[in-house]
N, C-alpha and C positions, 0 to 999 in steps of 0.2 A: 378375315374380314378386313377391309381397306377401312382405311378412315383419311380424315382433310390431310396427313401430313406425311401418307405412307404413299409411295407409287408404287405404281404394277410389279416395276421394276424392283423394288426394295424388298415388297412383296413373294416377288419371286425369288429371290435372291436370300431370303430367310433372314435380312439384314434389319430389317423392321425393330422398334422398342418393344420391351416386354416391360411389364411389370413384376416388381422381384416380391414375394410374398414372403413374409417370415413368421417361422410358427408360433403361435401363442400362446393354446393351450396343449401342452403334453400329457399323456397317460401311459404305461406301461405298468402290465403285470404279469404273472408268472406263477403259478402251481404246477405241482408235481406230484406223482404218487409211485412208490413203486415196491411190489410186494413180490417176496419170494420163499418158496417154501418145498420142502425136500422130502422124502420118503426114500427109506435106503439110497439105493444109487440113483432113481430118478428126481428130477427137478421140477418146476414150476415157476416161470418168473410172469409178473405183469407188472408192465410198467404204460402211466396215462402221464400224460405232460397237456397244458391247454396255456397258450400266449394271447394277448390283448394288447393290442396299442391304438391310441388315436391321439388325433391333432388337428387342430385348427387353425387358420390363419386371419388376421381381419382385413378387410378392404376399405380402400378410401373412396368414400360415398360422392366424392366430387368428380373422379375421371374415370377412364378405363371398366374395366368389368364391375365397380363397385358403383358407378355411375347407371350403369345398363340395368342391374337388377335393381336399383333403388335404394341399396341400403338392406334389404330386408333378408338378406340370406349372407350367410359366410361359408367360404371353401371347407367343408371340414372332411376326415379322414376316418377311417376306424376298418380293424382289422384282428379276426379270430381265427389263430389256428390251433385245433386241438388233434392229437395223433396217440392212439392207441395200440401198445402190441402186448401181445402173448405170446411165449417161449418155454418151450416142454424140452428138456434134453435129459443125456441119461449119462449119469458122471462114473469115469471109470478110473 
């Protein structure tokens, strides 16, 4: 988006202002589980792992993008990954 103070050329050029955001709100968490269990020489493992983080930043309601939406929304972040495995082997 061009605006009064950027040129085409600036534009082009990627040399344009940004706005620097910094985070406000952080969250991070972390669970884990992991179970294992044996019968003579065979095994059993399960292991479940699930991560959570999110983040927010605030905007200044007078320029830039905090200007355009009005005030009424904030950048914010949030991200779930959970990963499950299962493991049968046979111990010698």
């Amino acid at each position: 988006m061009l605006s009064a103070r950027t040129t085409k050329l600036q534009y082009a050029a990627g040399t344009t202002s940004t706005e620097k955001l910094s985070p406000e709100g952080k969250a991070f968490s972390s669970y884990f589980l992991n179970f294992g269990y044996s019968i003579d020489a065979y095994e059993v493992l399960l292991n479940y792992r699930s991560v959570s983080t999110t983040t927010s930043a605030p905007l200044d309601k007078t320029k830039g993008v905090g200007a355009l939406l009005g005030g009424k929304t904030k950048p914010e972040s949030s991200s779930t990954t959970t990963s499950i495995s299962l493991g049968v082997g046979y111990r010698f």
